[in-house]
N, C-alpha and C positions, 0 to 999 in steps of 0.2 A: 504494500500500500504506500504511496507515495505521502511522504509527511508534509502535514499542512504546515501551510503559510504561517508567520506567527507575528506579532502588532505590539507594539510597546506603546504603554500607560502609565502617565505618571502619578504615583502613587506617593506622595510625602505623608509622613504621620501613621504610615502603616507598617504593620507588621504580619504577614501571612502568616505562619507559623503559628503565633502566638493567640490571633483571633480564631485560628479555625482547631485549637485546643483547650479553647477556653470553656469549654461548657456548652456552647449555644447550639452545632450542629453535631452528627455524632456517627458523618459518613466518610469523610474527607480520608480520600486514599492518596497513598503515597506515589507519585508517578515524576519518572526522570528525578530532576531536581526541584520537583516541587511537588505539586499535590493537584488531586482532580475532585471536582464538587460534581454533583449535580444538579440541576439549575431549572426549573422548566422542563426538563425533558431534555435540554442538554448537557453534554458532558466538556465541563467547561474544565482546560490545563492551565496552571497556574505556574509560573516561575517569578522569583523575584530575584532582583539585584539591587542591592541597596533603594532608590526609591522608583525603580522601572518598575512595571510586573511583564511580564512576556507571557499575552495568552491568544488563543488561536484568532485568525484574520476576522473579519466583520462579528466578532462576539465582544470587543472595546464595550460598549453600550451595556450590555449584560452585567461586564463584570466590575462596572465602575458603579453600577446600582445595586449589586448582587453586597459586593464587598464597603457600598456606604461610603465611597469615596472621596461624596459631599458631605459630608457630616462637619460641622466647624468644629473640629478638634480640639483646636485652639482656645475657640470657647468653651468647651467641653472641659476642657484643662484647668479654664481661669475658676470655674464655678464650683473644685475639688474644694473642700473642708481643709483646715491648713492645722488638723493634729498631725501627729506624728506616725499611725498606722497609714492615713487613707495618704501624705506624702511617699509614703515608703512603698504601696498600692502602686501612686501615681507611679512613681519612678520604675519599679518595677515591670509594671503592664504598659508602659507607652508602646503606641501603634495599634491597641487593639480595638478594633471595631463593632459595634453591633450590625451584626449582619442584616438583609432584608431576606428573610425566608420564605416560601410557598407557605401560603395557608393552612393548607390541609396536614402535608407532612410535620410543619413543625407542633400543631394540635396531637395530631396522632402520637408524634414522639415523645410529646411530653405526658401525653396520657399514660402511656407506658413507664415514667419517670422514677413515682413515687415511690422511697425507699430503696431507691437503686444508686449507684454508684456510675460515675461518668463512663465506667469502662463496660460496666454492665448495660447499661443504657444503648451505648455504641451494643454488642453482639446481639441484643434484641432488634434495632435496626438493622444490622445487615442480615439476621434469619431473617426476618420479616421480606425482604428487598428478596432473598435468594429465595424464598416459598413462594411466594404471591406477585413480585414486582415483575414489571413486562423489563425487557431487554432495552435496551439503547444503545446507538451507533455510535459505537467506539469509547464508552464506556467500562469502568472496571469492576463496577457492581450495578444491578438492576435497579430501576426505580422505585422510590419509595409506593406500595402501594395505594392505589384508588380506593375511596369509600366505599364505592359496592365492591369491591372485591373481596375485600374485608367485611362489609357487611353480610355476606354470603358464604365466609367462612363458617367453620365450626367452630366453638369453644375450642374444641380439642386439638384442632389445630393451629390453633393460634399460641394455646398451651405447651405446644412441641416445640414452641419460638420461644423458648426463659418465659412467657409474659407471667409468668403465674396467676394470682387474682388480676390482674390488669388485664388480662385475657375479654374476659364479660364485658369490661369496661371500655375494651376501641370497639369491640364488634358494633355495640348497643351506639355507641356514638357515631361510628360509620355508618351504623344505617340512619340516624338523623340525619344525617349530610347526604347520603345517597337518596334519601327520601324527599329532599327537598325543603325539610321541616326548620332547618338553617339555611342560611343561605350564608356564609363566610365574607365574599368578598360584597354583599351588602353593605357588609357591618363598617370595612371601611369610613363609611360618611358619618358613622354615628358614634358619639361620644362617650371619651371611657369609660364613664362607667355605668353605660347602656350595654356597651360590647362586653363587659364583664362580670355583668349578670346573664346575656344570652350565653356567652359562656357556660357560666357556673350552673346554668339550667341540663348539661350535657353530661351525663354519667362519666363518669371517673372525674370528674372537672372541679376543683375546686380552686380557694383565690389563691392558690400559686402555680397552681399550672395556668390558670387564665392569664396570671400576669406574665407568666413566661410567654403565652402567644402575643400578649400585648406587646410587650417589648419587642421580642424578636420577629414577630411577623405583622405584628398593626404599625410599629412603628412609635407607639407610644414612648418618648425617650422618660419621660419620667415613675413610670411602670415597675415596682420593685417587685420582684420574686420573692419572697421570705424561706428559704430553704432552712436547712437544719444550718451553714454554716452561718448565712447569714443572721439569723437567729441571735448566735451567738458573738457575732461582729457589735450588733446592733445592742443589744443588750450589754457587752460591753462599754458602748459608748455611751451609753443610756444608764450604767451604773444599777440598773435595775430590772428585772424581767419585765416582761408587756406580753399580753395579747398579739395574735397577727397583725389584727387589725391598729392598733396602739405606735407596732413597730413603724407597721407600714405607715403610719402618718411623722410618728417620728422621722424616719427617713424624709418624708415628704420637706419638713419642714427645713432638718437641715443639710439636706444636698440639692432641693432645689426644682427646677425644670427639669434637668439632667441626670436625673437620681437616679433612673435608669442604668447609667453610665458607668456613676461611682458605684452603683453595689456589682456592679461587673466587675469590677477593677478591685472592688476589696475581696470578690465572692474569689478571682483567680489568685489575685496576693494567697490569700489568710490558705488556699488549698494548695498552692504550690510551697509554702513555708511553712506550715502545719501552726501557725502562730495566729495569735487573737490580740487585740488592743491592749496595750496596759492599762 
């Protein structure tokens, strides 16, 4: 096969690597010197050289919205809390992006999330991808699967995939999406926390997985996920335990618009250093 053409992008403020291990996607394969997403239906190669990226001819477009290219970083940067963890965060994580994920797939993958581990989370999407997902040209894994695909599954098959109890919980939600009973890319126009109660109406759905779609696929930058580490970030900073909901407005109050952003950035700190705030 004759190797495609390839396009350079300038990417300042980024960091490949770093964003597509952060937690957010959980398919990104290793290919040549860099890594391959899937995207739409496409299989989009990624190589970086300090602030280039080198990926295949007429896909530029894709990948400068795929990987958030516009994102004012800068401001993103200025609006960080100026203790001593979320700088050491900053410093740490600079370059990482929040991605713009499909809908459907980053819903589904995080339905699957709860009480799993980043690494477990990854071998549940790619069985998923290798049982149910259709093929793609020139791709290194199959696509994440469709709603009715999955809604047409068996429990038991989908239990062959690690899901365990989370098994019930994409079927049931894939057939609300395949059924038409959501509509995803509706929700777009409609305000967060309209989108995150149709959300939380979806079996296995609750407010941190909705906020994980918020964040990483609505685009909501102020969106915090409350997971078990961040939990524990926040509560540190807070000096005292809170409710989700408590945290989540803590957060709100002091990181900002952005909050999105910084709990990305403390959520990869605090798990790549195994440390918490003093």
């Amino acid at each position: 096969m004759k190797p495609r053409a390839l396009a350079e992008i300038s990417a300042p403020e980024f960091d490949l690597a770093r964003t597509l291990h952060s937690g957010q996607i959980f398919h990104a394969m290793p290919s040549g010197a860099g890594w391959q997403v899937l995207v739409d239906g496409i299989a989009l190669a990624v190589e970086q050289q300090g602030e280039i990226l080198h990926v295949p001819a007429r896909h530029e477009a894709l990948a400068r919205r795929y990987f958030a290219l516009d994102h004012p970083l800068e401001s993103i940067y200025a609006s960080f809390p100026t203790d001593p963890f979320s700088r050491a965060a900053l410093d740490s994580c600079r370059g990482l992006r929040i991605l713009r994920q499909p809908l459907w797939e980053c819903l589904g993958t995080f339905i699957t999330s709860p009480m799993k581990q980043v690494a477990h989370i990854r071998q549940m999407s790619l069985s998923l991808r290798a049982r149910f997902g259709r093929p793609v040209p020139g791709a290194l894994i199959q696509a994440y699967p469709a709603p009715e695909v999955l809604a047409a599954a068996s429990e038991d098959d989908l239990r062959a995939c690690g899901l365990g109890f989370r098994a019930k919980s994409l079927r049931l939600a894939a057939a609300e999406i395949a059924a038409g009973r959501l509509d995803l890319a509706a929700l777009r126009e409609q305000p967060t926390t309209e989108v995150r109660e149709a959300l939380c109406r979806l079996p296995g759905v609750g407010r941190k997985v909705a906020n994980c779609v918020l964040l990483f696929a609505y685009e909501r930058l102020d969106a915090v996920p409350v997971d078990v580490w961040i939990a524990r970030i926040l509560q540190a900073m807070r000096r005292r335990k809170g409710t989700l909901e408590e945290l989540e407005r803590f957060s709100a109050r002091r990181f900002g618009a952005y909050a999105g952003y910084v709990q990305q950035y403390l959520f990869h700190h605090a798990r790549m250093t195994r440390s918490l705030p003093a």
